[in-house]
C-alpha positions in Angstrom: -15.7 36.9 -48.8 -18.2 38.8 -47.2 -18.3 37.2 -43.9 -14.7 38.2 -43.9 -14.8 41.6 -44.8 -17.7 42.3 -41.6 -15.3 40.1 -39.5 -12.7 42.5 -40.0 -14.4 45.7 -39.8 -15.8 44.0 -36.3 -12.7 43.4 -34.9 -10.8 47.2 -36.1 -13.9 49.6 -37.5 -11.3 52.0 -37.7 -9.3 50.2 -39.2 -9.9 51.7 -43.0 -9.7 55.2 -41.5 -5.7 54.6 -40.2 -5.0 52.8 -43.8 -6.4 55.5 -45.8 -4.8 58.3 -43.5 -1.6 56.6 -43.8 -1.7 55.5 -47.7 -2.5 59.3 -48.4 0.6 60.6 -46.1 3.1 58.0 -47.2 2.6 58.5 -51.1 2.0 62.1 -50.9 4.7 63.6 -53.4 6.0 66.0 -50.9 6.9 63.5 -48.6 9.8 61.9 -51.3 11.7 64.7 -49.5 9.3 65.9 -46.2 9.8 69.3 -45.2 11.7 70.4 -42.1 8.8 72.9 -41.0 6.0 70.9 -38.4 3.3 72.8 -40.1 4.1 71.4 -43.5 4.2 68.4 -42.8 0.6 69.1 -40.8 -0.6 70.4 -43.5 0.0 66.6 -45.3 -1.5 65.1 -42.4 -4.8 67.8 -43.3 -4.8 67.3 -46.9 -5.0 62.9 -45.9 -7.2 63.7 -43.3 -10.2 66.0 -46.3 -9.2 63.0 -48.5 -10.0 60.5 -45.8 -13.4 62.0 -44.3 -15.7 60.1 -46.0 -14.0 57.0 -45.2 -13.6 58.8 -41.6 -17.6 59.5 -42.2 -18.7 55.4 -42.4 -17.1 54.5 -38.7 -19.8 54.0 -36.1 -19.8 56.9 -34.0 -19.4 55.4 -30.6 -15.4 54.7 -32.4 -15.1 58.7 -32.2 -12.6 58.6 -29.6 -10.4 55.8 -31.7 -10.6 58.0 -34.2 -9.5 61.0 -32.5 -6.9 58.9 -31.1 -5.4 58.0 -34.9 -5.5 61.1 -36.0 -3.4 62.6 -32.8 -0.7 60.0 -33.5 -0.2 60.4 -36.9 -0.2 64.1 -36.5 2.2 63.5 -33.9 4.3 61.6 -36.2 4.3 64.3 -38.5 5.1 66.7 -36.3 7.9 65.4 -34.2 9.3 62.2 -35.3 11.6 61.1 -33.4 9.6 61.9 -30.3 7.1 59.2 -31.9 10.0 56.2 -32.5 10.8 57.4 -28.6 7.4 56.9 -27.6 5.7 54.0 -30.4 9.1 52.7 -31.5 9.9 50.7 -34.8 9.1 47.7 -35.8 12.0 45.6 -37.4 11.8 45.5 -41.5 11.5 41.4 -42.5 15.1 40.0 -43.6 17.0 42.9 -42.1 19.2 42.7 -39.4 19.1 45.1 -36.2 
């Protein structure tokens, strides 16, 4: 189990950062009806983001960049969303059809 767990974290260290930003965004309570303002919805990204710092915290430094990188995104989902589908599209839900 253990050998598992440091496999993982070798092949995505950030990983755990991304899941925790996106667990805290997606069961937020003011996302069951996400406001039309950008800056509220930042400021859900911002809240995730405090919330996630000490997981943020455990990443290796040399990942900085990564991290910077996940954080950008998600922000810019938040921000302008369909800009993001445009620009990361979806990915299909399993037993739907297109």
């Amino acid at each position: 189990m253990i050998l598992l767990a440091l496999t993982l974290q070798a092949v995505a260290p950030t990983a755990p950062y991304a899941d925790c930003l996106s667990e805290r965004i997606n069961t937020d309570p003011r996302m069951a009806k996400p406001p039309t303002e950008a800056g509220a919805r930042v400021a859900i990204f911002d809240d995730a983001a405090k919330a996630c710092a000490p997981v943020r915290a455990k990443v290796a430094k040399a990942h900085e960049a990564m991290l910077d990188k996940i954080d950008a995104s998600m922000k810019a989902v938040l921000t302008n969303p369909d800009a993001a589908e445009a620009e990361f599209g979806t990915e299909p839900v399993a037993g739907t059809m297109p």
